[in-house]
C-alpha positions in Angstrom: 99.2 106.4 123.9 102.3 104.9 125.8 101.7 105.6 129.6 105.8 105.5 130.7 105.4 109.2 132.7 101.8 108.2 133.6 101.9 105.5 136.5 102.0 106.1 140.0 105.3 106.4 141.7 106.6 104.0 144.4 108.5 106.7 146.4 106.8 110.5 146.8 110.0 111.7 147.2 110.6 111.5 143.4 107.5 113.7 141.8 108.7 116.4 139.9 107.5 120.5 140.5 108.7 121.2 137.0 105.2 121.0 135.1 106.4 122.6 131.8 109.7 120.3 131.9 106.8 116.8 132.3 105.1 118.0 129.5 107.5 118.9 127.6 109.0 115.4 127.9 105.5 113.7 127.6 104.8 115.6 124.2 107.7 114.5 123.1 107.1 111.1 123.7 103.9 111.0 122.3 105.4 112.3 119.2 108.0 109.3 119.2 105.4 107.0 119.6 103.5 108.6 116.3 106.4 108.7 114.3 107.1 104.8 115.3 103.6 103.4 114.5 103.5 105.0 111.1 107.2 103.4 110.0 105.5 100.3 111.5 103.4 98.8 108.3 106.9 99.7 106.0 109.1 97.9 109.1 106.7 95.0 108.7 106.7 94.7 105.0 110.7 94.7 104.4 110.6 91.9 107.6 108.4 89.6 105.5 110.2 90.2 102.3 113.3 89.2 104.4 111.3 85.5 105.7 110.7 84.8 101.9 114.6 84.9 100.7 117.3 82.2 101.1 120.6 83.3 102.1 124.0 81.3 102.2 126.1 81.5 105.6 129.5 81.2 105.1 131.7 80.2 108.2 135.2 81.6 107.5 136.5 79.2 110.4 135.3 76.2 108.7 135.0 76.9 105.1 131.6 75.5 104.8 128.5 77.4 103.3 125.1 76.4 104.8 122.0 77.1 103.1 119.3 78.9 105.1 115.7 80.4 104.8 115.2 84.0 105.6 112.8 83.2 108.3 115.9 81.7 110.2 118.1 84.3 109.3 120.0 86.5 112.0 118.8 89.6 110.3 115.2 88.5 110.6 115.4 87.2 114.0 116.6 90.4 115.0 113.3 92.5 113.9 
């Protein structure tokens, strides 16, 4: 469980009285963080599927094409 509402704050001054707003905000959260680790495996999959391709860059400055793996790919670096 992800503990971003959970640590202790550095100025009192700043604790909320609004219990049913914090856990209202804390279940959703949690929820966010569920729905995130079960896309996870599928995020993972098209990543590697993206590492195994070649791609050609074209630089429209230049006019030269360069050759490159998917691993060093923008779109892979990116994930």
């Amino acid at each position: 469980m992800p503990t971003h509402y959970v640590k202790a704050l550095d100025d009192p001054e700043h604790i909320s009285r609004n219990l049913v707003g914090i856990l209202v905000e804390y279940s959703r959260m949690a929820e966010n963080y569920r729905l995130k680790n079960e896309k996870q495996a599928d995020f993972e999959l098209i990543k590697n599927e993206i590492a195994k391709r070649d791609f050609t860059k074209f630089n429209f400055t230049t006019r030269s094409k360069q050759d490159i793996t998917g691993d060093k790919s923008n779109l892979y670096k990116k994930y």
